[in-house]
C-alpha positions in Angstrom: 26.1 139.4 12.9 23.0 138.2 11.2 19.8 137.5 13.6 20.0 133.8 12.0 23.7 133.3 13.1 22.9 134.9 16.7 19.9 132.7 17.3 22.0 129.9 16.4 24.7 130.4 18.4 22.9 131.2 21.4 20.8 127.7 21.1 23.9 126.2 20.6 24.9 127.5 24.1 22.6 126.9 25.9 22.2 123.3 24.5 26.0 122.3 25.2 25.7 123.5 28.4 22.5 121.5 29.3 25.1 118.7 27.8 27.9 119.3 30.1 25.4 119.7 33.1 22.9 117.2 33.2 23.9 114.2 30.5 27.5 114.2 30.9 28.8 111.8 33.9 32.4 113.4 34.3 32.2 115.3 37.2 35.0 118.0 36.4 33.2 119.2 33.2 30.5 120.3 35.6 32.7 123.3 36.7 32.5 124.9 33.1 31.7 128.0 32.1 30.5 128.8 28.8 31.9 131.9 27.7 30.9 132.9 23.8 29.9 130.9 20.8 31.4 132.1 17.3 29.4 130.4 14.5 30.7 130.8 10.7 28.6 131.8 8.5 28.0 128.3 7.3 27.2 127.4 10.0 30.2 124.6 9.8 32.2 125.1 12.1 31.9 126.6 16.1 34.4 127.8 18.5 33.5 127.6 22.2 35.0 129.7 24.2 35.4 128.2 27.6 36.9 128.7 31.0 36.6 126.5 34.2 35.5 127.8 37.5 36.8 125.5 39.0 41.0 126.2 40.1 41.1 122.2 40.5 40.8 121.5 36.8 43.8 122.2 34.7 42.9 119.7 31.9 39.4 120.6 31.3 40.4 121.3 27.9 41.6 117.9 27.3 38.4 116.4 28.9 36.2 118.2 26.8 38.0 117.5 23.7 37.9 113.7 24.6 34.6 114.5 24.6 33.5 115.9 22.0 31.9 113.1 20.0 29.4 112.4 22.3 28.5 116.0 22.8 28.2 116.5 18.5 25.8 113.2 19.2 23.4 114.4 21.8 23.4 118.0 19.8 22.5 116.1 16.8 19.1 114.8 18.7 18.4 118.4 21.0 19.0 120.5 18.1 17.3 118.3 15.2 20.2 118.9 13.0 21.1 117.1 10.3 24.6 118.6 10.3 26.4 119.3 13.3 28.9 122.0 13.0 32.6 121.3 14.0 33.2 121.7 17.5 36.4 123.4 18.7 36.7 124.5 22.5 39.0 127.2 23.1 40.1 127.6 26.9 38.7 131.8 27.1 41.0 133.7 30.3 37.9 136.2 30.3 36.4 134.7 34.1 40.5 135.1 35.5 40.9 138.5 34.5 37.9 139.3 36.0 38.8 137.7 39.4 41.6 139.6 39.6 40.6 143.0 39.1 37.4 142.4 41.3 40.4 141.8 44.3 
């Protein structure tokens, strides 16, 4: 992966997840864990893999996609973007598989 498309990517993390922790008022999307960022070489479109650490939360997905306009909005002012790529949030069973083995 290019040094352009990582540094990306990795901003973009850890500026969604400022998003979802501190500007964000919906309490469930506070139990999310951001899991990897994919960025296309365009830098058009993103996938977000995410999982929720929270056993509660079953629709976090939904939530997040509701959404998802307001997070492209705030990234638009944190990152100085002028294009925002395409968000899609993709629920990652990464953190469950861990758990399990771990007990």
């Amino acid at each position: 992966m290019p040094f352009r498309i990582e540094r990306f990517s990795s901003t973009l993390k850890h500026c969604v997840g400022d998003i979802l922790l501190n500007e964000i008022n919906n309490p469930k999307l506070k139990f999310i864990t951001l899991l990897e960022v994919n960025v296309s070489k365009d830098l058009k479109t993103a996938k977000i893999y995410v999982s929720s650490t929270n056993t509660d939360c079953d629709d976090f997905l939904v939530q997040l996609n509701n959404a998802k306009g307001l997070i492209k909005k705030l990234l638009a002012k944190k990152m100085y973007l002028k294009y925002v790529p395409e968000i899609t949030f993709i629920s990652g069973p990464f953190l469950d598989i861990e758990h399990k083995i771990r007990n």
